[in-house]
N, C-alpha and C positions, 0 to 999 in steps of 0.2 A: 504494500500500500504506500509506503515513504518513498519506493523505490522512483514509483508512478507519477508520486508529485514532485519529485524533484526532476523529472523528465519534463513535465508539464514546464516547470518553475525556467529551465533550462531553456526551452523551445520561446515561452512567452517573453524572454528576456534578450532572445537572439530578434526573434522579430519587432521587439523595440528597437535594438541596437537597429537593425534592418534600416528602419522607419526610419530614423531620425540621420539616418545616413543620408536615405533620400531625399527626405524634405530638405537638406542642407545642398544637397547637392541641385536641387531642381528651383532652389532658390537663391544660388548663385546664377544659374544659367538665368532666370528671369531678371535679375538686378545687371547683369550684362547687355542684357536685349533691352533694360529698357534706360542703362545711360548711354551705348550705342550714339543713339539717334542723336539725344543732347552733346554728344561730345564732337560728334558730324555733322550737325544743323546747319553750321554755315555755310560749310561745305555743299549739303544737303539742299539749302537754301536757293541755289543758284537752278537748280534742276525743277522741271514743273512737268508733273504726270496727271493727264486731265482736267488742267488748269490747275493745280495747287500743289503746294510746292511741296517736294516729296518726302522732308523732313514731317510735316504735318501730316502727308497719309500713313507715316512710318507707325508715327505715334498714334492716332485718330484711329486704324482702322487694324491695323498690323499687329499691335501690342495685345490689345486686346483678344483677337482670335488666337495669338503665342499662348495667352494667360491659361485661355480654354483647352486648348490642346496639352498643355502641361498638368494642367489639373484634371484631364482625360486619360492622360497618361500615366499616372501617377496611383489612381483607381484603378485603373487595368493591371496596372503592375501587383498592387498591393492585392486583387483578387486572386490575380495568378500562383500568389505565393500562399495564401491562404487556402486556395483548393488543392498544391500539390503536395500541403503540412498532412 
């Protein structure tokens, strides 16, 4: 019976460590993607993609579909690993 929960104890403690790997790591990648744009704006500035300038579609339209896909990804992942436990 001790044996059992400290397997449990073991398992549930790798999958924290898991976790907080990921969230660290998939929130480094969003804090890249979204000073990118600010660090290239001016750069950015000068380019215009369906009339507006492509710094503002980067961030307006871009960032936000990133967010969702990360957070899409992130739940896939985390399921994957809890049906193969």
């Amino acid at each position: 019976m001790a044996n059992n929960q400290n397997t449990r104890i073991k398992t549930s403690h790798s999958n924290w460590r898991f976790s907080c790997r990921w969230v660290v790591f998939l929130s480094i990648i969003a804090l890249v993607f979204t000073l990118l744009p600010l660090i290239f704006a001016k750069n950015l500035a000068t380019h215009e993609l369906f009339g507006w300038p492509t710094a503002f579609l980067i961030v307006a339209f871009g960032l936000p579909l990133l967010y969702l896909l990360i957070i899409a990804f992130y739940a896939w992942v985390m399921d994957f690993r809890e049906r193969t436990k």
